[in-house]
C-alpha positions as CSV (number, residue, x, y, z in Angstrom):
1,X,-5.8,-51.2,81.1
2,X,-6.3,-50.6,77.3
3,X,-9.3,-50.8,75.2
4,X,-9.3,-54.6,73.9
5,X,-10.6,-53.2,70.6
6,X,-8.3,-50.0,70.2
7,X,-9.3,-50.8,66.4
8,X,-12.9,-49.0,66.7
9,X,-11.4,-46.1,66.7
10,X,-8.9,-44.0,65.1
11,X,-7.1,-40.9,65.9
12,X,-7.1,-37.5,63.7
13,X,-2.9,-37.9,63.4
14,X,-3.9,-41.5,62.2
15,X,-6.4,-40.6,59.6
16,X,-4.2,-37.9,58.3
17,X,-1.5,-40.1,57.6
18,X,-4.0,-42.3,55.6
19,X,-6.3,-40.5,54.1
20,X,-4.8,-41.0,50.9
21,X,-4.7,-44.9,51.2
22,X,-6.3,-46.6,48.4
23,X,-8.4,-48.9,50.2
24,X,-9.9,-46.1,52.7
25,X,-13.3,-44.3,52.7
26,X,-14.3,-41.5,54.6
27,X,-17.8,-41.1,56.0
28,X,-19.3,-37.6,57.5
29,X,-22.3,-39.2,59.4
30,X,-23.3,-35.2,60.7
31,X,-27.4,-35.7,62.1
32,X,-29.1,-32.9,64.1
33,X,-32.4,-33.3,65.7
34,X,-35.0,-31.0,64.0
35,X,-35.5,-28.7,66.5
36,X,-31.7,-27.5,66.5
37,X,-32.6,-25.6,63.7
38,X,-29.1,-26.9,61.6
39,X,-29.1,-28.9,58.1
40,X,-26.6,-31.5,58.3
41,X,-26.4,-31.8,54.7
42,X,-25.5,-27.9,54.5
43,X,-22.9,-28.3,56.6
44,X,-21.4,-31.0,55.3
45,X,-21.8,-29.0,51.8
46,X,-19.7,-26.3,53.0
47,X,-16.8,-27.9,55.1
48,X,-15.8,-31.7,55.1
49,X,-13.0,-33.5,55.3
50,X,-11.3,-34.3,51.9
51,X,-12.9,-37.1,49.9
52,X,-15.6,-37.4,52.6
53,X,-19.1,-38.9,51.3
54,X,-22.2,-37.8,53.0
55,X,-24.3,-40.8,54.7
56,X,-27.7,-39.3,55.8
57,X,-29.6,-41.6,58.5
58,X,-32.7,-40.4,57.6
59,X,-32.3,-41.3,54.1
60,X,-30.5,-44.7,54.6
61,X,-33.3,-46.0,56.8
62,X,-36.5,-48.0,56.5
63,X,-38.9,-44.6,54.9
64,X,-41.7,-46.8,55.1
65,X,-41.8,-47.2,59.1
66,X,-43.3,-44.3,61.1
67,X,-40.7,-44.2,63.3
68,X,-37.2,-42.4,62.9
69,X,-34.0,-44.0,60.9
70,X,-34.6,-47.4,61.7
71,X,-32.6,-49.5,59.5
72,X,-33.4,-50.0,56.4
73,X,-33.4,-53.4,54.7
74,X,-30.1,-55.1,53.5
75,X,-30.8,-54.6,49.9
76,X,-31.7,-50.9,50.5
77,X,-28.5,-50.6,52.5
78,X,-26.3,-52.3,49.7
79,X,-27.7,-50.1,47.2
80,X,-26.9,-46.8,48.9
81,X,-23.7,-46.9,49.9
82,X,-22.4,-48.6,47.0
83,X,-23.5,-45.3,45.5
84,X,-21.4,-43.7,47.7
85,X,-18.4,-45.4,46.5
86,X,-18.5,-47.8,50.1
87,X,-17.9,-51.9,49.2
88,X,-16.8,-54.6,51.1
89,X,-13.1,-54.7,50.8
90,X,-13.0,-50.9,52.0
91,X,-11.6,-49.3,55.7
92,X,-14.3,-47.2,56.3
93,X,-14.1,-44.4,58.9
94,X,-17.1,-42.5,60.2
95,X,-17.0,-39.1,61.6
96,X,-19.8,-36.0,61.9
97,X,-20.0,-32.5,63.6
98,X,-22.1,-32.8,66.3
99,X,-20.1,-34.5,69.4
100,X,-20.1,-38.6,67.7
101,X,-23.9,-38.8,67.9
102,X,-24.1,-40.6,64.2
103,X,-20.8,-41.4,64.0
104,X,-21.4,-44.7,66.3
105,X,-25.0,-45.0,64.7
106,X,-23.7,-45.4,61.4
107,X,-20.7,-47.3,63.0
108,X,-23.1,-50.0,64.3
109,X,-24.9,-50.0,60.7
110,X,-22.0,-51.0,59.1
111,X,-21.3,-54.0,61.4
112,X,-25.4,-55.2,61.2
113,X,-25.1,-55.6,57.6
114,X,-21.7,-57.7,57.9
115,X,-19.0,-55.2,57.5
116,X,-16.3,-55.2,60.0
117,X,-13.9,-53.1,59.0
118,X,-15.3,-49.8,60.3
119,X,-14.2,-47.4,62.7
120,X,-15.0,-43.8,64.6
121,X,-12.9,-40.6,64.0
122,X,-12.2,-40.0,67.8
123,X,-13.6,-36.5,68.5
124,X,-14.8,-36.4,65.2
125,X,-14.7,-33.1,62.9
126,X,-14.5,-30.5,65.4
127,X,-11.3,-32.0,66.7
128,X,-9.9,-32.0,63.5
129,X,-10.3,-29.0,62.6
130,X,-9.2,-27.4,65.7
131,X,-6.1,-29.0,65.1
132,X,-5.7,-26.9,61.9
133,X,-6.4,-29.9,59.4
134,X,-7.5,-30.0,55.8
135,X,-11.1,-29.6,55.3
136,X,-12.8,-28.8,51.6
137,X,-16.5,-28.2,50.0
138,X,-15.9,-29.8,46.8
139,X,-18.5,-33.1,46.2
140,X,-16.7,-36.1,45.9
141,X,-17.0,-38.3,42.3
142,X,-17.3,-42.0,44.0
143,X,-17.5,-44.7,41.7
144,X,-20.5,-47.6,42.7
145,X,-18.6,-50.1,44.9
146,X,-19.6,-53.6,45.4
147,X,-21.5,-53.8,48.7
148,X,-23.4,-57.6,49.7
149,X,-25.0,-57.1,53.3
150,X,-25.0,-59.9,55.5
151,X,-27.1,-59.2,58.4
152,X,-25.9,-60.1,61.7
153,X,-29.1,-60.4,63.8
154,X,-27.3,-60.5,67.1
155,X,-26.4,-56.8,67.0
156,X,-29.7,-55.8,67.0
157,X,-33.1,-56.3,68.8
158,X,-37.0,-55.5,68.2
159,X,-39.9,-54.5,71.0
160,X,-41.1,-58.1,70.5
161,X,-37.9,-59.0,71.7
162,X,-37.7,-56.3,74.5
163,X,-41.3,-57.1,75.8
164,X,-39.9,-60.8,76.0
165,X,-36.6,-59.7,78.3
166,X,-39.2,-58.0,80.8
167,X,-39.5,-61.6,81.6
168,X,-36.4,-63.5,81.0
169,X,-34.0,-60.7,82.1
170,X,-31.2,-62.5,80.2
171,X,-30.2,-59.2,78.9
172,X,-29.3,-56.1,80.9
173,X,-31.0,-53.2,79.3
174,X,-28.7,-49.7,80.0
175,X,-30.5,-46.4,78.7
176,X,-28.4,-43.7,76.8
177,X,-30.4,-40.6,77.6
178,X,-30.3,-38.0,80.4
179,X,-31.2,-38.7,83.6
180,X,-34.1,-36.4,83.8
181,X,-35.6,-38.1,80.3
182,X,-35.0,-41.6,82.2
183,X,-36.7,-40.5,85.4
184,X,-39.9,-39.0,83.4
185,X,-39.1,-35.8,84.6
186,X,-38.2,-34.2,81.5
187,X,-40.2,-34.0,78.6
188,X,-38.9,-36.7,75.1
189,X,-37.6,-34.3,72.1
190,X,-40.3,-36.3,70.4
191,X,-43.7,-36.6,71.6
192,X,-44.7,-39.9,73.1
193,X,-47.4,-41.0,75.1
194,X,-45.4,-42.3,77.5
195,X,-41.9,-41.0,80.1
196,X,-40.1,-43.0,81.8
197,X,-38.2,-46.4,80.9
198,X,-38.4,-49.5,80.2
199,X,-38.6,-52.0,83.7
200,X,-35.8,-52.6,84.9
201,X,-32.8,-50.5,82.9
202,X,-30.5,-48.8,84.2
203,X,-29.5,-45.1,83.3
204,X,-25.8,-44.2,81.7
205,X,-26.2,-41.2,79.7
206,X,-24.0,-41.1,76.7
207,X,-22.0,-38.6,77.0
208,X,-20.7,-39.8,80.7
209,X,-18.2,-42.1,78.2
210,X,-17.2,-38.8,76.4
211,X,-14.4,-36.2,77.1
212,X,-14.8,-32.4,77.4
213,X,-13.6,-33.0,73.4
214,X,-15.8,-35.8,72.7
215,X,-13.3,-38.1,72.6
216,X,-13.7,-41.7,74.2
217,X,-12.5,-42.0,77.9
218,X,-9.6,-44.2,78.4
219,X,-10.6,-47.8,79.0
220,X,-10.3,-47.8,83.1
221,X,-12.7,-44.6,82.8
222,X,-15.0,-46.2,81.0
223,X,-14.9,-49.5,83.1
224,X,-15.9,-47.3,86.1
225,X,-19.0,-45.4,84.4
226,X,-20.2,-48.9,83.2
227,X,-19.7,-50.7,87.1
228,X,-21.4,-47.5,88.5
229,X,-24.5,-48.1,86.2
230,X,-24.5,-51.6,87.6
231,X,-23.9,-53.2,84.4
232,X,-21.6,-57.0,84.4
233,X,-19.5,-57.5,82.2
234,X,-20.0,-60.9,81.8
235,X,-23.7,-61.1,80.5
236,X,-25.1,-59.9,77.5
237,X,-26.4,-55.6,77.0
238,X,-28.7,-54.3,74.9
239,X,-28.4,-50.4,74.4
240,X,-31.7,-48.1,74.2
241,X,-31.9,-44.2,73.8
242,X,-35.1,-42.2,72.4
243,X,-34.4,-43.0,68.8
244,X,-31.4,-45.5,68.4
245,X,-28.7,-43.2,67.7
246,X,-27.2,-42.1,71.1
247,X,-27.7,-46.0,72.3
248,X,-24.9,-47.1,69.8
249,X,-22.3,-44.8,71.6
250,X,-22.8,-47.1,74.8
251,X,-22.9,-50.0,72.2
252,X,-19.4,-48.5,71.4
253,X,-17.9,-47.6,74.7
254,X,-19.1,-51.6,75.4
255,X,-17.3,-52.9,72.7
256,X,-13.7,-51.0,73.2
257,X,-13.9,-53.0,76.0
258,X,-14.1,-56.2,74.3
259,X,-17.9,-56.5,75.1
260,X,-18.9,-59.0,72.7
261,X,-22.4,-59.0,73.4
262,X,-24.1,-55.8,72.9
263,X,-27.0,-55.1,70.9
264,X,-29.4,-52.1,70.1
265,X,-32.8,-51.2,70.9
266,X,-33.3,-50.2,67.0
267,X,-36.7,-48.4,68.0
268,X,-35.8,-47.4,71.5
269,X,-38.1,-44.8,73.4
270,X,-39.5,-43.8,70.0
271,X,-41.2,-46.9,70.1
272,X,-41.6,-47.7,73.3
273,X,-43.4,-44.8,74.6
274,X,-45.3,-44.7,72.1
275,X,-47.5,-48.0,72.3
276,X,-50.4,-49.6,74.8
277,X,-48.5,-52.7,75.4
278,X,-45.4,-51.7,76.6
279,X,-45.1,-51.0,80.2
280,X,-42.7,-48.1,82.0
281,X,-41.2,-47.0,85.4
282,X,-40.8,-43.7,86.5
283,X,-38.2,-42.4,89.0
């Protein structure tokens, strides 16, 4: 068994070979959560790979909602990374420096506003540079790209939408985060008035699709960890986390294997645990 989208991702021999393809872009999508204490933009300032352009989720994001990078809106999105040199007839591949956490995030963006041709570095920065390659802290000069978003609604979903599935159940709900965050047991990195999860999800925690490099499992492996969690492959997934990052890794595990129904939780737990009409389970 092989992933039936091997495209998704690409490998650090691959990217090498490439990186000085006219028609490729490089993304460093490095996020940390606040309290790790680390400034992604720093990083990316001192080490990246060559040519990479810095795409901050916080920044490309709707500013204006309370809650944490959730998208922003199509002409927002167009705007910014056409500034970053990023149009439509570009291969774009995403990477960051913190086990793949953005890297599918702004993998997933990409594809919401109607661009395809987007992949994952697989095991991101770290890997390549423990495999001794290039790396530089020069800031690129990208020239403004043509960019039109076309949103592709289906990719997505809203707590209007989620309230609704409590009902329906048309689509299984799988949660990204730890087990003990899922149970209620352990306290959300952001404070909520709420633990637990939403009725009826199950639990997969990201990084159960993820070798000891951060690398994607091989297809079979992944197969297993998503029939464990109870999940068929034959009816539609939406993917939640606690802020709609680590949801699109399960979004992107789903999709290597030709899933072609997944969507994301944009506010996830964020949300959810943080309003009157949304109910939870425990345990």
């Amino acid at each position: 068994m092989t992933y039936a989208k091997p495209e998704a991702l690409v490998s650090t021999e691959w990217l090498a070979e490439h990186l000085s393809a006219p028609d490729l872009r490089v993304v460093d999508a490095t996020w940390f959560m606040k309290s790790s204490g680390r400034n992604a933009r720093e990083d990316y300032q001192a080490a990246h790979i060559p040519g990479a352009v810095f795409f901050d989720i916080d920044d490309i994001a709707d500013t204006a909602s309370p809650l944490p990078h959730m998208l922003p809106p199509p002409e927002k999105f167009s705007s910014k990374v056409r500034r970053l040199g990023l149009g439509n007839g570009n291969r774009i591949v995403v990477y960051d420096n913190n086990g793949g956490l953005a890297a599918a995030r702004v993998w997933w963006m990409f594809r919401v506003f109607g661009h395809k041709d987007v992949s994952v570095l697989d095991g991101g920065f770290a890997k390549w540079l423990a495999e001794g390659r290039p790396s530089e802290d020069l800031p690129p000069m990208p020239r403004d790209r043509h960019f039109m978003s076309r949103v592709n609604t289906f990719l997505i979903r809203d707590v209007e939408q989620m309230k609704a599935n409590l009902d329906s159940r048309r689509e299984q709900v799988i949660d990204a985060r730890s087990a003990g965050r899922f149970a209620g047991t352990e306290q959300e990195p952001r404070p909520t008035a709420k633990t637990g999860h939403i009725p009826g999800s199950v639990n997969l925690p990201y990084g159960d699709l993820l070798n000891a490099d951060k690398t994607f499992r091989s297809a079979p492996e992944l197969a297993a960890r998503f029939a464990q969690a109870g999940i068929d492959m034959g009816k539609p997934v939406t993917a939640t986390c606690g802020s709609g990052v680590t949801a699109c890794i399960l979004a992107l595990g789903l999709h290597l294997l030709g899933h072609e129904q997944v969507a994301v939780y944009d506010g996830s737990w964020s949300e959810w645990g943080s309003r009157d009409d949304t109910p939870v389970e425990q345990g």
